[in-house]
Backbone as JSON Lines, residues from 0, in Angstrom:
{"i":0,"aa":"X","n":[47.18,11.76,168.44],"ca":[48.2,12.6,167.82],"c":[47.5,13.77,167.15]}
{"i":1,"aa":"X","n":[48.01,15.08,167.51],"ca":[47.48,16.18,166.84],"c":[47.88,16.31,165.71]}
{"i":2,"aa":"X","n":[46.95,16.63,164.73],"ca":[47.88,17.19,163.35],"c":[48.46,17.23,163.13]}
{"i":3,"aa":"X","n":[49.14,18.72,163.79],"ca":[50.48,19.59,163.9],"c":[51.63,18.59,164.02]}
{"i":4,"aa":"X","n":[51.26,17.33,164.59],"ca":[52.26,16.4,165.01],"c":[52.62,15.33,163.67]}
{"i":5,"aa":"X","n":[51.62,15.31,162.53],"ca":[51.55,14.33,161.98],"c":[52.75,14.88,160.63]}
{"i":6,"aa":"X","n":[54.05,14.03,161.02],"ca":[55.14,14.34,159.59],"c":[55.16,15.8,159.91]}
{"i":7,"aa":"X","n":[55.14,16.81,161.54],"ca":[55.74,17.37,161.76],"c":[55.59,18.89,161.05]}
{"i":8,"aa":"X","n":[54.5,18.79,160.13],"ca":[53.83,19.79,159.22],"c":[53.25,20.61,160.24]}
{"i":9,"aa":"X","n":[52.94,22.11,159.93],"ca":[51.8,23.02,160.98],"c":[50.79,22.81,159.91]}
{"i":10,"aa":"X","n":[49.69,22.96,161.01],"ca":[48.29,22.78,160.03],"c":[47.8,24.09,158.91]}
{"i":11,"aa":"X","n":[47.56,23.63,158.39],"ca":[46.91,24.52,157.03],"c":[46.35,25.25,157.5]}
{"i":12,"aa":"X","n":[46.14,27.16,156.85],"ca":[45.23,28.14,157.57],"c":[45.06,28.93,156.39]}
{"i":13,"aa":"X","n":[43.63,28.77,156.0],"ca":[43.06,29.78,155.07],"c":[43.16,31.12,155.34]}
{"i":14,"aa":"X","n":[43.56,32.14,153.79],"ca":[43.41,33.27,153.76],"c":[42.59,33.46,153.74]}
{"i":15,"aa":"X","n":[42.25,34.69,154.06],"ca":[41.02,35.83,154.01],"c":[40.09,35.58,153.02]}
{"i":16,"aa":"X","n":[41.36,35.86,151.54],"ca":[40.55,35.3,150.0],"c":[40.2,34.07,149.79]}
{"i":17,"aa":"X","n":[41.01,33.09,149.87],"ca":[40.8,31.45,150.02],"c":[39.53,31.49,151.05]}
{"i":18,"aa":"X","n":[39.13,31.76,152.12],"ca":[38.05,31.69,152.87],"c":[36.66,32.59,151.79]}
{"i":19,"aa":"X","n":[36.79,33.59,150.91],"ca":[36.27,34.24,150.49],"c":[35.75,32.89,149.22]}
{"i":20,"aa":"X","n":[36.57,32.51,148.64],"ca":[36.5,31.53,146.92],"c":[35.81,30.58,147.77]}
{"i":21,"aa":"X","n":[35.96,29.81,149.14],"ca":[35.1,29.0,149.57],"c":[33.42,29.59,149.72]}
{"i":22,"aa":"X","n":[32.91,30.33,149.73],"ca":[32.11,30.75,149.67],"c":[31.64,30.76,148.07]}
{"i":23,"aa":"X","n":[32.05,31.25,147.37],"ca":[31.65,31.21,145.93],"c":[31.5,29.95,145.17]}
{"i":24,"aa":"X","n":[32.76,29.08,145.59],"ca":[33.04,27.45,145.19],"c":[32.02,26.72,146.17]}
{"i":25,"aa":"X","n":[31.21,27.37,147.25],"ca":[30.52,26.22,147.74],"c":[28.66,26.19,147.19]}
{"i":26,"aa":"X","n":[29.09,27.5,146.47],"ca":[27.76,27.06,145.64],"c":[27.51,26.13,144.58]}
{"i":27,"aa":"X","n":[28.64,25.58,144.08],"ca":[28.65,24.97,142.64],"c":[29.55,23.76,143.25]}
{"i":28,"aa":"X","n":[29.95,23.74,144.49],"ca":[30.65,22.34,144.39],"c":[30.77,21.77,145.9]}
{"i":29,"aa":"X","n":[31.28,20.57,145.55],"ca":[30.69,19.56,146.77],"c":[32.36,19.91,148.05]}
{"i":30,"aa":"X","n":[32.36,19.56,149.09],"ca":[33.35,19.89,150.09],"c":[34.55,19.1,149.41]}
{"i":31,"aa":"X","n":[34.3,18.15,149.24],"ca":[35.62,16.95,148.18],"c":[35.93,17.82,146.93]}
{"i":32,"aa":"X","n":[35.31,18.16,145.86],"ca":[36.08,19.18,144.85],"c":[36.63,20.54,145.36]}
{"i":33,"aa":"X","n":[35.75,21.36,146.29],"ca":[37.26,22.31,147.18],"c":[38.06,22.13,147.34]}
{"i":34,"aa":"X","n":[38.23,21.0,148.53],"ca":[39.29,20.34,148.89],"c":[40.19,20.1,147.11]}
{"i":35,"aa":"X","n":[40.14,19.19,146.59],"ca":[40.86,18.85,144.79],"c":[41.11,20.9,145.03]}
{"i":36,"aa":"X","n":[40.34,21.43,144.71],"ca":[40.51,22.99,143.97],"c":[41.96,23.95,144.76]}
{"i":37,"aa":"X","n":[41.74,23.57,145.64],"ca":[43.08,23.87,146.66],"c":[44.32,22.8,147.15]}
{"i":38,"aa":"X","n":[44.05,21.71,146.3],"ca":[45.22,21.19,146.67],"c":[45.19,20.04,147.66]}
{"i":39,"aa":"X","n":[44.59,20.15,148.75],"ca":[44.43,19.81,149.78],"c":[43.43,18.11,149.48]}
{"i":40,"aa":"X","n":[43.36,17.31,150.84],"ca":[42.41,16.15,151.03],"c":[41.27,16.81,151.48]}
{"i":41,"aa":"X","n":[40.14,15.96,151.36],"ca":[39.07,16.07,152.0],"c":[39.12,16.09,153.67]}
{"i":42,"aa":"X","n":[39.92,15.36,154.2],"ca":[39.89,15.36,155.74],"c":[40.66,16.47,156.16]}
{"i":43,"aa":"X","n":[41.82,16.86,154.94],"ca":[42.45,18.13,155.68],"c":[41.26,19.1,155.64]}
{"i":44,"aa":"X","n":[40.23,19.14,154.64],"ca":[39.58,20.6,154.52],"c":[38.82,20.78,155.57]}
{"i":45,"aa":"X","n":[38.06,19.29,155.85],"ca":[37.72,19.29,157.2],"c":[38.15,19.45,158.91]}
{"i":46,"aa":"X","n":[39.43,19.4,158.97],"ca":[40.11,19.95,159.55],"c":[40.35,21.2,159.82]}
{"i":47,"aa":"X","n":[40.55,22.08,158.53],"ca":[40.43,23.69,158.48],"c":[39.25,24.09,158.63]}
{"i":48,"aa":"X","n":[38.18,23.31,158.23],"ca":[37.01,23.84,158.93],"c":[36.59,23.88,160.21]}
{"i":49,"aa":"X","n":[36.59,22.9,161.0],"ca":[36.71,22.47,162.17],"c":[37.86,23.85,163.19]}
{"i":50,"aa":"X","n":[39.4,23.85,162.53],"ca":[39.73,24.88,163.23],"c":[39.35,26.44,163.15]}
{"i":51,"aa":"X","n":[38.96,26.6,162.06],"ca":[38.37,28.14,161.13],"c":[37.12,27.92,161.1]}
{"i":52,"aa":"X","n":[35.91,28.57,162.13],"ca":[34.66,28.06,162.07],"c":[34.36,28.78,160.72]}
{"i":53,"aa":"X","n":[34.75,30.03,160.44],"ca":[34.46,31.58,159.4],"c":[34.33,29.86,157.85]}
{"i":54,"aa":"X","n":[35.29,29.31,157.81],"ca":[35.19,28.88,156.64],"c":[34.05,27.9,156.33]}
{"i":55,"aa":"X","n":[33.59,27.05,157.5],"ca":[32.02,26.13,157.48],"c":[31.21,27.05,156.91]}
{"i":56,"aa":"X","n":[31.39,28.71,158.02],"ca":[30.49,29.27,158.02],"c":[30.11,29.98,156.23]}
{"i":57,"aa":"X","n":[31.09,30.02,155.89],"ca":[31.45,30.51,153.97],"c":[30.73,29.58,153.28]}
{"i":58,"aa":"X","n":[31.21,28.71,153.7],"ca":[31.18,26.95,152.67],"c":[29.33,26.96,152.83]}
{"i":59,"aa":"X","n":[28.49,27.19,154.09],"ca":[27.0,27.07,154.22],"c":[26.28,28.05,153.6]}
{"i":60,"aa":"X","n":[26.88,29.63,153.38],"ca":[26.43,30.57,153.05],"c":[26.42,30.62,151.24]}
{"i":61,"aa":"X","n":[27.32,29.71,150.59],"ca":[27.62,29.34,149.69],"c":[26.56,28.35,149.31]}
{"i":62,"aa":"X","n":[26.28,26.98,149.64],"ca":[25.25,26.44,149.44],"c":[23.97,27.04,149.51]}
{"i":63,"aa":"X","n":[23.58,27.59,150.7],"ca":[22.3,28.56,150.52],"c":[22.05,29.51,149.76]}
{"i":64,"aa":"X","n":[22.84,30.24,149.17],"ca":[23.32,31.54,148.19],"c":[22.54,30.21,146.87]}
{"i":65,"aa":"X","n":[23.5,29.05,146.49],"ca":[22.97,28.16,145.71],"c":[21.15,27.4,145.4]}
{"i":66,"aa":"X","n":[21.23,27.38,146.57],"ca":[19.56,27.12,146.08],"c":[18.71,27.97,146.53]}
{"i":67,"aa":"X","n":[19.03,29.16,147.29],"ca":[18.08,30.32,146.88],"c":[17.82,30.58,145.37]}
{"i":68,"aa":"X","n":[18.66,30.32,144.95],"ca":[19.09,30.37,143.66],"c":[17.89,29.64,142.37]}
{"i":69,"aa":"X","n":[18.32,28.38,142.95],"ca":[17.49,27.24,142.34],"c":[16.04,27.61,142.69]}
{"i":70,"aa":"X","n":[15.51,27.74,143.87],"ca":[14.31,27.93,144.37],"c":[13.55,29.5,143.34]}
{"i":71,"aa":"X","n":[14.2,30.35,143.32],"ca":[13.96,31.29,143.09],"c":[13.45,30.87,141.7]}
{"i":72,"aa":"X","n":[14.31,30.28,140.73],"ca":[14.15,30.1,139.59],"c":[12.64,29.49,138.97]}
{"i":73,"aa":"X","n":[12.75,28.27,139.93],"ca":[11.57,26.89,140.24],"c":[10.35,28.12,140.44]}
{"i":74,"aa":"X","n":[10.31,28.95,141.32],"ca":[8.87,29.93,141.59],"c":[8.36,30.78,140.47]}
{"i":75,"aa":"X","n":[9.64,31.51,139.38],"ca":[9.14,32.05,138.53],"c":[9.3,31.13,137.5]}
């Protein structure tokens, strides 16, 4: 059963900005508190990721943005 099928709902589709705050929120937080921050389950977010590659792709650029971060700090 597809999603779309499940209780007849269409699947969830991040905005532009919501795809944008995933990027910022994925430096400081884990895929399960996004998911809480928007409302949403953990399997749905995974879901929107899965259909919206742009938002994995936010959510990774976000973690790395994060411990460049950390690393940077650790060197000086």
């Amino acid at each position: 059963m597809s999603e779309k099928n499940k209780g007849g709902r269409p699947p969830i589709i991040l905005t532009n900005e919501q795809i944008a705050q995933v990027e910022a929120l994925g430096a400081v937080l884990s895929i399960e508190q996004i998911a809480d921050y928007f409302g949403i389950g953990k399997t749905t977010f995974y879901a929107i990721m899965e259909r919206q590659p742009e938002v994995s792709e936010r959510y990774k650029i976000g973690k790395a943005k994060a411990i460049e971060s950390v690393a940077q700090g650790l060197l000086q």
